[in-house]
C-alpha positions in Angstrom: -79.3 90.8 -106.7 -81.9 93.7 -105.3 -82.4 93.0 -101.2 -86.1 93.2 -100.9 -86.9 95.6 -97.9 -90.0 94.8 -95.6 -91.8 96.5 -92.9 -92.9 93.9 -91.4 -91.7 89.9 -91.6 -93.8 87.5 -89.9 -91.6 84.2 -89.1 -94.0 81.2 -88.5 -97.7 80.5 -89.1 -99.5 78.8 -86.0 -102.1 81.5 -84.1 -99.6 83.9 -82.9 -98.0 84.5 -86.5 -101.2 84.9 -88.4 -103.3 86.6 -85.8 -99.8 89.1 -85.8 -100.8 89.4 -89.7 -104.3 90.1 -89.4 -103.5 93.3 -87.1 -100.5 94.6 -88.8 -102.6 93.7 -92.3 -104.9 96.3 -91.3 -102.9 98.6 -89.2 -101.5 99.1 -93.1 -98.1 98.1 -92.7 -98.0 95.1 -95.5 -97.0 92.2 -93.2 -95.1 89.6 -95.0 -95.6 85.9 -93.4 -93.1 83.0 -94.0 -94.9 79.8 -93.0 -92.1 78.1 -92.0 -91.2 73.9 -92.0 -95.2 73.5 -90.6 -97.4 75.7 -91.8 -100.0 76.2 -89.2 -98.2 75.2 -86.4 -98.9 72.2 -83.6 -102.7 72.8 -84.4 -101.8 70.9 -87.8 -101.3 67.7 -85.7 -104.5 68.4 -83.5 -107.7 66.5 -84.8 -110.1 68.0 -82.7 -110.0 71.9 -80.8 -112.8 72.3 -78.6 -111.2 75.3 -76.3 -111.0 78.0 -78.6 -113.8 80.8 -78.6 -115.8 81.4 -81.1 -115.9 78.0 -82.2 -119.0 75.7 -80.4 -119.3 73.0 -82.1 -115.8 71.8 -82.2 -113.1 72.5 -85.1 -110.6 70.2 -86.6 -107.1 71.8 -86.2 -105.8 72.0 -89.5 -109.3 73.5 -91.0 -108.7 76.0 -87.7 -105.6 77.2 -89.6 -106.7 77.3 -92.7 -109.6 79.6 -91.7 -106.7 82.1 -89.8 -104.9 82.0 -93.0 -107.8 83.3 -95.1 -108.2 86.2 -92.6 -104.7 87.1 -92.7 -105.0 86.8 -97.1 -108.4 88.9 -97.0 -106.9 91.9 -95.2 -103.8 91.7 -97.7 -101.3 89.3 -96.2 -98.3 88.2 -98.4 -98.2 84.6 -97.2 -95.0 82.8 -98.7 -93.6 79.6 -98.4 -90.2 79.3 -97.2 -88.3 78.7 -94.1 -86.0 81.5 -92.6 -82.5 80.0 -92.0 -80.3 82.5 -90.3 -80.8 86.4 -88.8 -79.0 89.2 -88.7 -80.0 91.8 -86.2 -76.9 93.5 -85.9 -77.7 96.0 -88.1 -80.7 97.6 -89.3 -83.0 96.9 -91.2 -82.7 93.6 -89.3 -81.3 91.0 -92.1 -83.0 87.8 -92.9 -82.2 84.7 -94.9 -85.1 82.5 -96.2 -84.0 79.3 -97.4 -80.3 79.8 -97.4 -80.9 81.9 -100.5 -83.3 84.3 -99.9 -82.1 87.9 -98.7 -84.7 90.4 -96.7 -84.1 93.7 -95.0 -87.0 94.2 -92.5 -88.0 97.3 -90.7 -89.5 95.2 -88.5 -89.9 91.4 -87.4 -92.3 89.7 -85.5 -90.8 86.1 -84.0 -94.1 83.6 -84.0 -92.2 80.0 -84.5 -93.5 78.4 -82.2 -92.3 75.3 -79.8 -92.3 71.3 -80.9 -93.2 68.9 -78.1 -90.5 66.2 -77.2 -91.4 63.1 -77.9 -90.2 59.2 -77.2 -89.2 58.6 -80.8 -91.5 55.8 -81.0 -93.3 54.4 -84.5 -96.3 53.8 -82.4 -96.6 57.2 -81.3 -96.4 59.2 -84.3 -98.7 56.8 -85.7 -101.2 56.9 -83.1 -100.5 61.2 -83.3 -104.0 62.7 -82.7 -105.7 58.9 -82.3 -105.0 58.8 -78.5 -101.6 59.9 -78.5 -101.5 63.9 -77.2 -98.9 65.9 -75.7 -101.3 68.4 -74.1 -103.8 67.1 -71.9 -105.4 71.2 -71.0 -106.2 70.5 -75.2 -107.4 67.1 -75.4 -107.5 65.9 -72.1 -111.3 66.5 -72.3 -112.4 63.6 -74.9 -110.9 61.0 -72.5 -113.1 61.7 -69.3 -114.4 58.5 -67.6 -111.2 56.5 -68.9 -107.9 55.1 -68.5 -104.9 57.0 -69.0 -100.8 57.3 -69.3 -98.4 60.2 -68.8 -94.8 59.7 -69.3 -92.2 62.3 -68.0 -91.3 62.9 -64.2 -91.1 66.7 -64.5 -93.3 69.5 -63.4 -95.2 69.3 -66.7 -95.9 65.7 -65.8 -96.8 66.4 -62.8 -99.7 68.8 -63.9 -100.6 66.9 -66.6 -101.4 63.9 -64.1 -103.1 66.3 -62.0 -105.4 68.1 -64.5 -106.5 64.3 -66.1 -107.1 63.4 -62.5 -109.8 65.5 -62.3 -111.6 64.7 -65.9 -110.4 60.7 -66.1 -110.7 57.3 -64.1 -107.7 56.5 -63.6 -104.0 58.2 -64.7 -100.7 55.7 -64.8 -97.8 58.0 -64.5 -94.7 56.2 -66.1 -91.7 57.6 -64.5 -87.7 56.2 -65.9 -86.2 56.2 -62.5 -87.0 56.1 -59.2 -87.4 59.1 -58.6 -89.1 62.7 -59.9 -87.4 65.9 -60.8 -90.5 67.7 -60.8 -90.9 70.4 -57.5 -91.8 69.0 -54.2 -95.2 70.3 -53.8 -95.8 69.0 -57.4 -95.1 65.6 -56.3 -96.9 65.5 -53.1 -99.8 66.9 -55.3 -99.1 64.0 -57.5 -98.6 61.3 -55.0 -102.1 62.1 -53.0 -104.2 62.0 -55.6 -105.8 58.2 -54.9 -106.8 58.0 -58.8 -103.1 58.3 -59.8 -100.4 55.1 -60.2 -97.2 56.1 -60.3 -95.3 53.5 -61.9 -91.3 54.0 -60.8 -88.5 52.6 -63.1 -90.6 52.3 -66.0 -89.6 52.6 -69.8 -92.8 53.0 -72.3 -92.1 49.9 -74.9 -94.9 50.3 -77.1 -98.3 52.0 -77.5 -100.8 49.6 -78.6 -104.0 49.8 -81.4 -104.5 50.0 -84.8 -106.4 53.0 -85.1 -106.4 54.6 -81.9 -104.8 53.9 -78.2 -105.4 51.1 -76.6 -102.7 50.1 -74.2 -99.4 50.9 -73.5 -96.5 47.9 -72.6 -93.9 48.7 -70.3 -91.1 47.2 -68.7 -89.6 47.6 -65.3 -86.1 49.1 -65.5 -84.9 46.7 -62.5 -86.7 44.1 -62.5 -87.5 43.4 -66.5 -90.8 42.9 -66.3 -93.5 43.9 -68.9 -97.1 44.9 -68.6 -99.5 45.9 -70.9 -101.9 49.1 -69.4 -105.0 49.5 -71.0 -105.5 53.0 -71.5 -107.7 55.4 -73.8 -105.3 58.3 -74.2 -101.2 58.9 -74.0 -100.0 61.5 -73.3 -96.3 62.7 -73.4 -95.1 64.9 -70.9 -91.4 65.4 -71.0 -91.4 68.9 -72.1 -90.9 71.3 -75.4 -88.2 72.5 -77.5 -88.7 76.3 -78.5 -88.3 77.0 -82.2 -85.8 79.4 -81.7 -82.1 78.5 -81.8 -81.6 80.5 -85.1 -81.9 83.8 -83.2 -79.7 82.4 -80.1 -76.5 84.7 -81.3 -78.4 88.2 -80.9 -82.0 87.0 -78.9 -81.8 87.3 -75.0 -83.7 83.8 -73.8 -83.5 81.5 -70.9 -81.7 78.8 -70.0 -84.1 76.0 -72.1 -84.5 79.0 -75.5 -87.7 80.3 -74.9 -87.4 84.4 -76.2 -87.6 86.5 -73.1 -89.8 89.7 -73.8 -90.3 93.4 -71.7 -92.8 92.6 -69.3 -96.2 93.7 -70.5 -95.1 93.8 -73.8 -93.8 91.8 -76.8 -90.2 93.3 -77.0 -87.0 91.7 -77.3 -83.9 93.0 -76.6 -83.2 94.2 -80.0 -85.1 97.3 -81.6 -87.7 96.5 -83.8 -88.0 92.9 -83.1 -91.0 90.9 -80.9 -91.7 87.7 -79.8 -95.1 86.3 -79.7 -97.0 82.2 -79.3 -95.3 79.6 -77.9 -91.7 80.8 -78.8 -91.7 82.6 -75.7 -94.2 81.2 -73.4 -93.3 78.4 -71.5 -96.1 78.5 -69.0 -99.6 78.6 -70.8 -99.0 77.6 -74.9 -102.2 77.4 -76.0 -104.3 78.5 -79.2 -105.8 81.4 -77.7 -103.1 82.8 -75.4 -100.5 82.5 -78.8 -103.5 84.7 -80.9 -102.9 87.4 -78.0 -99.7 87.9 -78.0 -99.9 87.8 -81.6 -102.3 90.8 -81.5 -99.8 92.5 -78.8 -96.5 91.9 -81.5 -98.3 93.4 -84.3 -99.6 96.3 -82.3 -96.2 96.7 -80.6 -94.5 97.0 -84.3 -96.9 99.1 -85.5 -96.5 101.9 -83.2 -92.5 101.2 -82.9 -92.5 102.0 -86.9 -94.9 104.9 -86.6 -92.4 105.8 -83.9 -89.3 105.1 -86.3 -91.3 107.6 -89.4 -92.0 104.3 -91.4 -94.9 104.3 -92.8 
């Protein structure tokens, strides 16, 4: 079987992958794109995006990608189904497998896979997915202004999500497990002065109620047993993300939860010839618009590393 040889492969298809296709599309160096198990990324499961430029009238997520897609296509894009499945950057070309099946050589690849949220594994909440239920309240903390809210999780992340739907929303119920947080002191002192935020200690989420979007939320009291029914507008999950990444854990340098770590001021990695761009290795922003930058920083960073390799 003849190894197909790339100059550039594009793993993953949310803002940073495609806006790293539109660049290297037109930078001329014939960017192949694997979508990946969700094409277009966490914006697929976003109804409504109302903080990205260019856009003032609102956009629903999935059209969002759809329209990034057709850029990437018009300036040439090969955009191919298919999920990569294991790496070999030991050697180069870097060595990829797409679907277990699938072999690429690739002068140069561009990591864009993006994070998944963590959530509680309940029926209610993936049903309720975009209908009140959220796991970033900087996206769609916005539409519930003037209301009720939850956040579960006791960690920083929770902690700034309370803090950020303090300021747009009524009232914000912070469910906590235990008794206590592991988010950072000045996090929680932040958290515990804010007079329009409950903190609700010992508290497992049961049940998110509505038919078609949020309208409580029953817990019980881990203690004590006790249930109570909140009546809320919008959930919102806060107990962290998973980065997409543990395929390239055996030759990627990352941290100590698997987000990529990259040359500061760059999109590097620690091998040659491969960057990291998008959610996969930012832990601290991971939104639309910062993922589309360091898209545009990967694809510029392989183009002049292959100019700088004689590839053209």
């Amino acid at each position: 079987m003849t190894t197909e040889i790339l100059k550039c492969l594009i793993i993953g298809s949310g803002p940073a992958g495609y806006t790293a296709a539109i660049y290297a599309a037109r930078a001329g160096i014939t960017p192949v794109l694997y979508q990946g198990s969700q094409p277009g990324g966490q914006l697929t499961i976003t109804s409504e995006v109302e903080n990205y430029p260019g856009y003032p009238k609102g956009i629903n997520g999935p059209d969002m990608m759809m329209d990034f897609q057709a850029q990437a296509e018009r300036f040439g894009t090969d955009i191919r189904y298919g999920m990569v499945t294991s790496v070999d950057f030991s050697t180069y070309p870097l060595k990829v497998t797409v679907d277990e099946t699938i072999e690429l050589q690739a002068y140069s690849v561009i990591i864009s896979t993006g994070a998944s949220a963590k959530w509680l594994g309940l029926p209610s909440e993936q049903r309720l997915n975009s209908h009140g239920v959220s796991a970033c309240a900087v996206c769609d903390g916005y539409f519930y202004r003037g209301t009720e809210v939850a956040v579960v999780g006791a960690g920083d992340t929770a902690a700034e999500e309370a803090s950020y739907l303090a300021k747009l929303c009524k009232k914000v119920n912070l469910l906590v497990r235990k008794s206590e947080m592991r988010a950072s002191k000045i996090m929680q002192e932040r958290v515990k002065n804010q007079p329009n935020i409950e903190i609700w200690w010992d508290t497992e989420t049961e049940e998110i109620l509505g038919e078609h979007e949020v309208e409580g939320v029953r817990v019980r009291n881990n203690k004590t047993g006790e249930k109570t029914v909140i009546p809320i507008k919008g959930f919102f999950v806060a107990i962290g993300h998973q980065p997409n990444t543990a395929i390239f854990s055996n030759f990627i340098t990352m941290d100590e939860t698997g987000y990529i770590k990259t040359v500061a001021g760059s999109t590097k990695t620690n091998i040659e010839g491969v960057f990291a761009a998008g959610d996969a290795q930012d832990n601290v922003y991971r939104q639309a618009v910062t993922a589309a930058g360091t898209g545009c920083m990967a694809a510029l960073d392989a183009e002049r590393f292959l100019t700088m390799k004689g590839i053209h």
